[in-house]
N, C-alpha and C positions, 0 to 999 in steps of 0.2 A: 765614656765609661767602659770598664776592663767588663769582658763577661767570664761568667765563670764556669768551666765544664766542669761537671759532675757526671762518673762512671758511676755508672749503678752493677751490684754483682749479677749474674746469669744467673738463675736456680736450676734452667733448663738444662745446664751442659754439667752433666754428670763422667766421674771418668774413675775408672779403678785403676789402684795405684799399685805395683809390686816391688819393694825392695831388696835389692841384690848385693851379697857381700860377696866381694870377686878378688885377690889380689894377682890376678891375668891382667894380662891388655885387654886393652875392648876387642881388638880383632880376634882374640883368641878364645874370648867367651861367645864372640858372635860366631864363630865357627862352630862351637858346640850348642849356641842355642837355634839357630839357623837348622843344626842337625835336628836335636829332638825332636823341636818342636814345629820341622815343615816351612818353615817362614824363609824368605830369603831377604835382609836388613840388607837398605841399602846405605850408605854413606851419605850423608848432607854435609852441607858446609856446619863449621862447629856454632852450635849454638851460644851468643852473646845474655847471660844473665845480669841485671841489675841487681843491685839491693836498694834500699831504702836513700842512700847518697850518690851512689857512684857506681859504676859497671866491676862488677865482678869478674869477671873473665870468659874467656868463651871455653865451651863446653863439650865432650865429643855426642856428637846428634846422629842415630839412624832413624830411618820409618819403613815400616813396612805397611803394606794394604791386602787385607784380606777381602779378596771379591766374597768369596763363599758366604759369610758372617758379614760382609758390609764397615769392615772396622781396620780402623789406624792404630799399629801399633808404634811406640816413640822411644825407643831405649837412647838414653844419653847416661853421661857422668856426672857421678857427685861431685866431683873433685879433678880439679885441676889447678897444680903446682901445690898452692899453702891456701888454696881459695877452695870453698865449697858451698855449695849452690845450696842445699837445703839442710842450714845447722845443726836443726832438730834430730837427724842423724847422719850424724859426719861420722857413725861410723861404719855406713851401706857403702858402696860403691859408685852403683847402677840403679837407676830406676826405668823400669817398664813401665808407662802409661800408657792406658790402654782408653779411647776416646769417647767409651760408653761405659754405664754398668753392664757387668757381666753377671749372667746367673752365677750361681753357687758350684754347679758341677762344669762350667767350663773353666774355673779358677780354679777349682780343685785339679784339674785336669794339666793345667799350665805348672801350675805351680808343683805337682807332681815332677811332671816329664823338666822342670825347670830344676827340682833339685836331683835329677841323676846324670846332670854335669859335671862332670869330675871338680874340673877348676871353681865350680861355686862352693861356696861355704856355707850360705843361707840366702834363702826365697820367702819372704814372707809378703803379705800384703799390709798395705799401709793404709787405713781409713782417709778418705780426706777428709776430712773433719778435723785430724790432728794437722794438718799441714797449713799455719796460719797462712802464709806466704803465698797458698796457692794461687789463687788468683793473680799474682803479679808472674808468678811464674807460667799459668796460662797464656797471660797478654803477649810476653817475650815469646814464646813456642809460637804465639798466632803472629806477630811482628817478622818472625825470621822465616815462618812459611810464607806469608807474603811476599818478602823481599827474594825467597828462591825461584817464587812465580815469575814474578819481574822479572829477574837477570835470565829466566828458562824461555821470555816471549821474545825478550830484546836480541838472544843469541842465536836466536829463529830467526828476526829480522835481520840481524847484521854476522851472517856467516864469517 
């Protein structure tokens, strides 16, 4: 007899979300938000998104980690080719997720120094609550950090 897994959602992983309209390259918005905002993004392999059938395409993926605050930040792409990762607004660019709630004056604080980047158009924050998809979009971000764990022990062992 087949057994059946059932995901149950997390309540505990809370994450705030900032949407970016950017029509820059990523490298060239990373350059300006790297500036403002003190971060230094580093480049991952592009992130692989599903939808509901079939893989949507891979995505351009940085993270940074703030020792000071203890927090991951995840800037990737909306859009790659004619494909877009989260429909609901296909017409952001960029999302910043950030791995925890953040108070109200370090958001304000981001999202300031985020819109006096020349190349953005707009910063706003995104509730998740509107983002039905999030959670599949979580599993995918925790699937391909995984997979960079892996190939980062493997390339240790086999120089």
């Amino acid at each position: 007899m087949a057994k059946k897994l059932s995901v149950s959602k997390s309540i505990n992983n809370q994450h705030s979300i900032i949407g970016l309209a950017c029509a820059a390259s990523d490298y060239r918005l990373l350059y300006f938000a790297n500036k403002a905002l003190g971060f230094c993004f580093e480049k991952r392999s592009d992130l692989p998104l599903y939808g509901k059938i079939d893989k949507l395409g891979d995505f351009s993926f940085y993270h940074f980690y703030n020792d000071e605050r203890r927090l991951n930040f995840y800037l990737f792409s909306n859009k790659n080719q004619s494909q877009v990762a989260i429909p609901d607004y296909k017409n952001l660019d960029y999302f910043l997720l950030i791995d925890d709630l953040i108070e109200a004056n370090l958001m304000r604080e981001i999202l300031n120094k985020l819109r006096s980047i020349p190349v953005l158009q707009a910063a706003m924050t995104i509730p998740s609550a509107n983002l039905k998809d999030l959670d599949i979009l979580l599993e995918d971000m925790e699937l391909h950090l995984i997979t960079i764990k892996k190939l980062k022990k493997i390339r240790l062992l086999w120089p």
